[in-house]
N, C-alpha and C positions, 0 to 999 in steps of 0.2 A: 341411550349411550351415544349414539349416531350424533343426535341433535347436542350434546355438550363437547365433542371432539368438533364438531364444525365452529361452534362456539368459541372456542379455544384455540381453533386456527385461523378464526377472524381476525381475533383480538391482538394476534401474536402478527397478523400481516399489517392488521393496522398500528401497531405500535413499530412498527418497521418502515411505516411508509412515512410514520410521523418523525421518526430520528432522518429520513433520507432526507426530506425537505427542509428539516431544519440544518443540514447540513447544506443545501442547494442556496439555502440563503445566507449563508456564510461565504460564500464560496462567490456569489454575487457581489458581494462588500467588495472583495479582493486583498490583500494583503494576509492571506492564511497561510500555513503549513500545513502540506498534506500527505499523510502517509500512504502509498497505494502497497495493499501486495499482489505477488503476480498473480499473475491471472490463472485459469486451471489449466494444470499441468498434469503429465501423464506421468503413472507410475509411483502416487502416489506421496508421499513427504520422502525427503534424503534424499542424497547424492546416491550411486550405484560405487562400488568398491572403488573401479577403474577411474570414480572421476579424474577429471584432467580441468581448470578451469579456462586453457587457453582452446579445449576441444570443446565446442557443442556435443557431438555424437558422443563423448561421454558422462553426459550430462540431460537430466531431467528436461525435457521443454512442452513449451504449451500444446497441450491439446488442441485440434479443429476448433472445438468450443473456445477453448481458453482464446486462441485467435481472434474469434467473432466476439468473445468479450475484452480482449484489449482496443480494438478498432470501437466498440460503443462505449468503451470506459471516454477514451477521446474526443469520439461523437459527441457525448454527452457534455463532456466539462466545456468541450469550443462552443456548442449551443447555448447551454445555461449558466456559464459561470463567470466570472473577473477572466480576461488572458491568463494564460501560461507565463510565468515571467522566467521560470526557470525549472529544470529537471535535472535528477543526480538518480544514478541507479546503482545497486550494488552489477560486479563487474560479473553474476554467471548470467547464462544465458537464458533462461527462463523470465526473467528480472530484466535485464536489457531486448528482447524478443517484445513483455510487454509495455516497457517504454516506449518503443522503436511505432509499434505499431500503432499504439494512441495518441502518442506526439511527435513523431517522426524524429526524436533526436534526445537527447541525453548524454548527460556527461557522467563516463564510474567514477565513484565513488566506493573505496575499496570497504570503509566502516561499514557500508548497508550493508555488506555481504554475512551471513548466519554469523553467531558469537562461536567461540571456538570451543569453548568451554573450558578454557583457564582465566581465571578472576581477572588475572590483572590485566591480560590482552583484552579481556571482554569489557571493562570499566575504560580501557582507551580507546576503545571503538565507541562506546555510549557517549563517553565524554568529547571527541569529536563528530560525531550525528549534533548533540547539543551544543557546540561551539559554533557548528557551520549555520543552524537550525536558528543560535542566536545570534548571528551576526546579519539575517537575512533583516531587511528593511523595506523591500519594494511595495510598489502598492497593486502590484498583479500574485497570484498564486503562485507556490512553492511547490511543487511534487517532489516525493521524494521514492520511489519507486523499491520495495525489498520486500525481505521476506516474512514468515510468521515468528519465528524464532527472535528477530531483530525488532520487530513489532511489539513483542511481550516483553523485551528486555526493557525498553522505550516508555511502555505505557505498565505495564502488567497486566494487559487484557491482549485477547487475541483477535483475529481478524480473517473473516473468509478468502478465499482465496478471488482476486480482483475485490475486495472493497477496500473502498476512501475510507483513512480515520481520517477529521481535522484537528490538529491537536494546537498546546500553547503551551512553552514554557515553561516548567514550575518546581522549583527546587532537584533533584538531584535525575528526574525522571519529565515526561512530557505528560499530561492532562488530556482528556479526551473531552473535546468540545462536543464534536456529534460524528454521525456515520453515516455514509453512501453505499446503498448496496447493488452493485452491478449485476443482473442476474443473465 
């Protein structure tokens, strides 16, 4: 039993090392869009009652951990990747804490921020993500810095907290090309 659960968690780290590097060489090219979400946070998923988005302290933020993995999220893309050509973060603080600290700067962007959960504010949030997302051209990388909620609306899959999707374009939702996983 032993020797098939090792087996099984070989195979599941090596297919994970295999999606990271093929995303490492995309990301090399330069000219990709990148989804990151933030990195780990304390307290679990959701806002707390009192949120406030102009207060941090009422508001979810990164964990120690989550710190040490938004500083190697950045480490990592300035070592391995195309430049930075640009970063847009949704506007709470957990999401801007880990833009700030992997790329020292970003600009909100209020769409990355969770869907509301009314249709039609939520389809004009998806549909300017995908406006801004297609209007990008440069030949350096796009971060785009948000949450899980925002991620699944985007792609229909989900995302650990601190990993890259790269994604492309593609009728009414975005494609996942490959995945970075920051551990």
């Amino acid at each position: 039993m032993l020797r098939i659960v090792s087996v099984v968690v070989l195979l599941v780290l090596t297919g994970q090392a295999q999606a990271t590097e093929a995303g490492w060489a995309l990301l090399r090219e330069g000219g990709h869009v990148v989804l990151i979400r933030n990195a780990m946070a304390l307290g679990g998923v959701g806002e707390p009652n009192n949120f406030d988005i102009e207060k941090c302290a009422t508001q979810r933020n990164l964990s120690d951990r989550g710190k040490q993995q938004a500083r190697k999220i950045g480490a990592l893309i300035a070592a391995r990747a195309a430049p930075v050509e640009r970063v847009l973060t949704s506007r709470y603080c957990v999401t801007r804490e880990t833009a700030r600290l992997a790329f020292d700067d970003a600009e909100d962007f209020a769409p990355l921020d969770p869907p509301t959960g009314d249709a039609a504010e939520d389809r004009a949030q998806i549909d300017a993500i995908l406006a801004e997302i297609g209007d990008y051209s440069g030949s350096g990388n796009f971060i785009l810095v948000t949450h899980l909620e925002t991620i699944r609306a985007l792609t229909g899959q989900a995302a650990r907290e601190g990993e890259a999707v790269i994604v492309r374009p593609g009728g009414d939702n975005l494609h996942i090309l490959a995945r970075i996983i920051f551990n």
